[in-house]
C-alpha positions as CSV (number, residue, x, y, z in Angstrom):
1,X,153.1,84.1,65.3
2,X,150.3,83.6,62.6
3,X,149.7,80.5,60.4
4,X,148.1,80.1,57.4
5,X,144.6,77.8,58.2
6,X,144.6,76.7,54.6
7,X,148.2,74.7,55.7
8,X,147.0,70.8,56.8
9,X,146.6,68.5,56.4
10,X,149.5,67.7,54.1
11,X,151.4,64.0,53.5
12,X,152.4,64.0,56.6
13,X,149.5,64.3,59.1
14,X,147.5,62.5,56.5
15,X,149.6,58.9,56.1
16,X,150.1,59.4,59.9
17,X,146.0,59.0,60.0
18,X,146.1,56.1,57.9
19,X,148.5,54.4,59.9
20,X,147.0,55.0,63.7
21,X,143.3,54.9,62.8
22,X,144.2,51.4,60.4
23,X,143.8,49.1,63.7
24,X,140.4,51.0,64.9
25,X,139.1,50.5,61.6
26,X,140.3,47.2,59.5
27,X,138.6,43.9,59.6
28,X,135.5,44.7,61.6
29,X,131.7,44.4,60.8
30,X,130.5,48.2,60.3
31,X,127.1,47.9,62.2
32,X,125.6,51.7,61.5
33,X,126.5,55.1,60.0
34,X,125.3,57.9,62.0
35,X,125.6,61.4,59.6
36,X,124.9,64.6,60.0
37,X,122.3,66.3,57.5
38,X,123.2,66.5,53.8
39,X,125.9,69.0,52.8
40,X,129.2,69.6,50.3
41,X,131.0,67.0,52.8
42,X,129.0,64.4,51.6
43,X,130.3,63.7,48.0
44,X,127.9,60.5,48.4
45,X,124.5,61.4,50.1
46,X,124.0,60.2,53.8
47,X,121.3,57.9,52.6
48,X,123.4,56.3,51.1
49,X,126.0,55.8,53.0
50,X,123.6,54.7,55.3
51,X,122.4,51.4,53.3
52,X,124.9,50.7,52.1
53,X,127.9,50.5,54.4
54,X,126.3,48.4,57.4
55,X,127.3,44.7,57.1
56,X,130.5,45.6,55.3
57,X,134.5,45.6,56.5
58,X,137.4,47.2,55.7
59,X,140.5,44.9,54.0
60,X,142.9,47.8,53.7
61,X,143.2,51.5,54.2
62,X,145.6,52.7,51.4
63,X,146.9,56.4,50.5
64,X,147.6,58.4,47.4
65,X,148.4,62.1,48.5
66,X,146.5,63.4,50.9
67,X,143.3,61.0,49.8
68,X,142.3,57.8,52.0
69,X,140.6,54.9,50.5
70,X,139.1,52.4,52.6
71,X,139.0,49.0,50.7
72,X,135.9,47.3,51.4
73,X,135.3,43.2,51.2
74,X,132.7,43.4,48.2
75,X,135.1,45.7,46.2
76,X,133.7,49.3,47.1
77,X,136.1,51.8,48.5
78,X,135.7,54.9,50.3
79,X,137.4,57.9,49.6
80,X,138.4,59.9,52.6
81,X,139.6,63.7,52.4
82,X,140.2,65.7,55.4
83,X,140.4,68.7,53.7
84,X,141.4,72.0,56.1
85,X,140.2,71.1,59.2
86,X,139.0,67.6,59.1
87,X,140.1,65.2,61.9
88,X,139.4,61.3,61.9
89,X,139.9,60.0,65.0
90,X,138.8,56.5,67.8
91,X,136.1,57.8,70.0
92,X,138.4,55.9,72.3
93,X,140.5,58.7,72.3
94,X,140.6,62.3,74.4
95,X,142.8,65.4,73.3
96,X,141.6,69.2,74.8
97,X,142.1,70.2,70.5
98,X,139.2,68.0,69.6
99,X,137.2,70.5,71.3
100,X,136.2,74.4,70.2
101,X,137.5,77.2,72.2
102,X,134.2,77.8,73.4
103,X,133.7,73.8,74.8
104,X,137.2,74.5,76.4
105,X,136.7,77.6,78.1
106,X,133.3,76.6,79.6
107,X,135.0,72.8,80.9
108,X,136.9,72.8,83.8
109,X,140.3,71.5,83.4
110,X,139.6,67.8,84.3
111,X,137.0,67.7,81.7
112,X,138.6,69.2,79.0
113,X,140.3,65.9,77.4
114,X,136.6,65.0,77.0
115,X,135.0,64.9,73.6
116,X,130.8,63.8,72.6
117,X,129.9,63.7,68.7
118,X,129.0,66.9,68.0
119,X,127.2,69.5,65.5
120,X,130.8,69.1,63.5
121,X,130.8,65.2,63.4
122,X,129.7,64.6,60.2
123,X,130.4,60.9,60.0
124,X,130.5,58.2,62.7
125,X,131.2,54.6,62.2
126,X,130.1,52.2,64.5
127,X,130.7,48.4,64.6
128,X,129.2,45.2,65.4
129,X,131.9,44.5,68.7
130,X,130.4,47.2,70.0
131,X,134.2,48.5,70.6
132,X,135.3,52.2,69.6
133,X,133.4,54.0,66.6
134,X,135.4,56.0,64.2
135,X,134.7,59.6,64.0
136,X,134.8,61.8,60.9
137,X,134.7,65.4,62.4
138,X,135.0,68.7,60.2
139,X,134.3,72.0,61.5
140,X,134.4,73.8,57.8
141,X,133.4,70.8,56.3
142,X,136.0,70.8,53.1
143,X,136.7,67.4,53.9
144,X,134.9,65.1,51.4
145,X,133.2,61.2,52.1
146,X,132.3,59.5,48.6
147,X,131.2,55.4,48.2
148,X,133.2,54.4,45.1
149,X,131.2,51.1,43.4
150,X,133.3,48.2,42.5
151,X,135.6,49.6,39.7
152,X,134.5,53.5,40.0
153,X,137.1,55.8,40.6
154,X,137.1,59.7,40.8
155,X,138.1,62.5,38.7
156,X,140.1,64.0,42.1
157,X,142.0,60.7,42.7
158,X,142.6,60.8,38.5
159,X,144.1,64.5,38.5
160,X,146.7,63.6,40.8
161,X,150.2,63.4,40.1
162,X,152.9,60.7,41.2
163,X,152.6,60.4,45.3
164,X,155.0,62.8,46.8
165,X,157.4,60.0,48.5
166,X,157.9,58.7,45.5
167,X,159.1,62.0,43.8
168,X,162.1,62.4,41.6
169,X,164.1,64.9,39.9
170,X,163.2,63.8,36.6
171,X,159.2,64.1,37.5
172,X,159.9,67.4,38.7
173,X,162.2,68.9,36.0
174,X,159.7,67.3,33.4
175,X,156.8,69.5,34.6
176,X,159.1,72.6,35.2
177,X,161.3,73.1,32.4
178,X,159.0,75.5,30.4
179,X,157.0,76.8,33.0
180,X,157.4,80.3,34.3
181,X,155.2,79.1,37.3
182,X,157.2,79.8,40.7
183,X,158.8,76.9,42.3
184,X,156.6,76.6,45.3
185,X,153.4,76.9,43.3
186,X,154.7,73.8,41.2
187,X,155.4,71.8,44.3
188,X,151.9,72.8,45.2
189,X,150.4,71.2,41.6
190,X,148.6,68.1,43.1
191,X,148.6,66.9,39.6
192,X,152.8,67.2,39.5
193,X,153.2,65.8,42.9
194,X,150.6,65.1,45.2
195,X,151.1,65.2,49.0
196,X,152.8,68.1,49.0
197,X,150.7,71.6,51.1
198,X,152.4,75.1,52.2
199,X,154.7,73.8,55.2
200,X,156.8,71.1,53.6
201,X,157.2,72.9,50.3
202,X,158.6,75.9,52.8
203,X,161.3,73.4,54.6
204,X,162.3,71.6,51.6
205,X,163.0,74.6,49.3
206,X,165.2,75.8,52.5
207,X,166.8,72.9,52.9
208,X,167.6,72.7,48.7
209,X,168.7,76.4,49.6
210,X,166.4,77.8,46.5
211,X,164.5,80.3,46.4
212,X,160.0,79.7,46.0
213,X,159.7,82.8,43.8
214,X,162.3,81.3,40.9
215,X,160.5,80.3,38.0
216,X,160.6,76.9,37.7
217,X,162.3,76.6,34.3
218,X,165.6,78.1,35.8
219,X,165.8,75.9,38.2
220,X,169.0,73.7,37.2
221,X,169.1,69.3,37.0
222,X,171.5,70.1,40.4
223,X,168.5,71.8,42.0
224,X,165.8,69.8,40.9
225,X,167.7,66.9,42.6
226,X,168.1,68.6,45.8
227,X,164.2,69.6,45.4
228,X,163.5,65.9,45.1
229,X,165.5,64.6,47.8
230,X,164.6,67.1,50.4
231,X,160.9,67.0,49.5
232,X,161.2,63.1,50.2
233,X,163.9,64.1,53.8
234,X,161.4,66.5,55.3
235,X,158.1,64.5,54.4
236,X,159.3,61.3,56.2
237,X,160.7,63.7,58.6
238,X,157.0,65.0,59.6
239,X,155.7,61.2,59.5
240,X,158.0,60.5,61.8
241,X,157.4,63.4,63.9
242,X,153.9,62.6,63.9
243,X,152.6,65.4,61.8
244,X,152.2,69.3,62.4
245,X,149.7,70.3,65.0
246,X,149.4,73.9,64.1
247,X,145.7,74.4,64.1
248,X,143.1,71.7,64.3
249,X,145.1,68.7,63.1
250,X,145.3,66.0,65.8
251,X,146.6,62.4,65.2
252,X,143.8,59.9,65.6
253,X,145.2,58.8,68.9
254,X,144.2,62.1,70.5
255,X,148.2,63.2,70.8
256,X,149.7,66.2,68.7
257,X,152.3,65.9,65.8
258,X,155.7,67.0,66.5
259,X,157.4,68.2,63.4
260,X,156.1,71.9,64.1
261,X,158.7,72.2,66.4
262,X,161.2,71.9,63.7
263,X,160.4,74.3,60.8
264,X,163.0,76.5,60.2
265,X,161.1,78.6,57.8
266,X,157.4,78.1,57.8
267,X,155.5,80.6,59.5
268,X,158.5,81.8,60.9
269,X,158.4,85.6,59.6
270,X,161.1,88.2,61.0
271,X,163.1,85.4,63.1
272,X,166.6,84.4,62.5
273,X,167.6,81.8,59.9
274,X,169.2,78.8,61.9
275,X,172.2,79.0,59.3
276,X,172.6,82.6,58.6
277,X,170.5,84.4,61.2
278,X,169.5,87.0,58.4
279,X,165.6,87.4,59.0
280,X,163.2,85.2,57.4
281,X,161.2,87.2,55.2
282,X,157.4,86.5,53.8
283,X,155.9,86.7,50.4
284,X,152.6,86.0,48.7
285,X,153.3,83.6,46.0
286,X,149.8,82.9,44.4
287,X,148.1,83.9,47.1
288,X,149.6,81.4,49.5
289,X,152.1,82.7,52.0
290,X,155.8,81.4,51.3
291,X,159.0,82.0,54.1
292,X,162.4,81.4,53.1
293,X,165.8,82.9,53.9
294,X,166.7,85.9,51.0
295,X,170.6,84.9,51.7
296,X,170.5,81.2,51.3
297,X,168.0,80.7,48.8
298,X,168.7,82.1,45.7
């Protein structure tokens, strides 16, 4: 089975970041940055970030979709985004996926687990305890780091729509009702609804039993309340599960997510549908792959 790469980080695997890497990372001294050269990661140069984040500590690590902002004591913030393949992480913390499949195959088994800053750590945060850095790793490097100043914000962080958790039917039916867009490519609008990537859009549609390619305006107030709760059900769901660890995404304490193992559509092409066992089927719906069940979704 094949899986989109363009699929995580989503709500999920990003809130569960925020809330294992918050103890590594509030309330202690930063003591150095260490970068890799300049690039499109760096939304604030390395420089930078090099002057001007030593002596500083976090107060709060908040999120709004699938953005982190680190809330720093003289009123800065930094603005986190893991993009595809970005992994924060403790440099505390071991996990085989943290490595390439190159690193792996060339490491015996007992040294696998074991992960050095490399060409694709682009940020690391150390401290003045001396205790664990935070790392900031990206092989493709469509994450993003930028140092807002006291009272800057960002056009990204302003596009975006209410956070998904707190969606409702009347947000959703709002931005719907006279667009001919497809269903799943509106629950893909960060500026309707932000949180909300390829895999969760998949199991909530299921679960609200319609269909991703109906156009949004025909989707009825019943519908759009089903969307809404099971948008919310299948978010909390992954949080709970500790995220999907499909590709590269691996939870800041080095483990893997669990909620993979309960799609029932996602990336699930040709197999049974747990209700119907008709076979899932697969369609490009602006040029992002979409499963769902042709006999209950309509």
């Amino acid at each position: 089975m094949t899986y989109s790469p363009h699929a995580l980080p989503e709500l999920p695997e990003v809130e569960v970041t925020r809330r294992l890497i918050a103890p590594v990372l509030l309330e202690r001294r930063i003591a150095a940055v260490h970068t890799t050269k300049p690039s499109y990661f760096f939304l604030t140069p390395p420089r930078t970030l090099k002057k001007r984040l030593p002596g500083r500590s976090v107060r709060a690590l908040t999120r709004h979709g699938k953005y982190l902002l680190a809330e720093l004591d003289d009123g800065s913030r930094l603005l986190l985004h893991l993009g595809m393949t970005g992994q924060l992480f403790s440099s505390a913390v071991t996990s085989p996926r943290l490595l390439s499949k190159t690193a792996r195959a060339a490491l015996s088994p007992e040294t696998q687990r074991d992960f050095r800053p490399d060409a694709h750590t682009h940020l690391r945060i150390a401290f003045a305890d001396r205790g664990p850095d935070v790392l900031f790793r990206d092989v493709r490097k469509f994450g993003k780091v930028r140092l807002l100043g006291l009272g800057e914000s960002d056009a990204r962080l302003d596009k975006l729509g209410p956070d998904a958790l707190a969606v409702t039917p009347g947000i959703l039916h709002a931005a719907g009702e006279k667009r001919r867009t497809p269903v799943k490519t509106l629950l893909l609008d960060q500026s309707v609804v932000a949180g909300v990537g390829n895999i969760y859009a998949d199991e909530a549609l299921f679960r609200a039993g319609v269909r991703p390619t109906r156009s949004a305006k025909r989707v009825s107030e019943a519908e759009w309340k089903r969307i809404a709760r099971f948008v919310r059900v299948v978010l909390e769901r992954g949080i709970a599960t500790g995220g999907s660890s499909i590709n590269d995404y691996v939870r800041p304490d080095g483990k893997d997510g669990g909620y993979q193992d309960e799609r029932r559509v996602y990336g699930l092409e040709g197999a049974p549908c747990r209700k119907c066992k008709t076979a899932i089927v697969r369609k490009v719906i602006a040029q992002r792959s979409s499963c769902y069940c042709p006999a209950c979704q309509r």
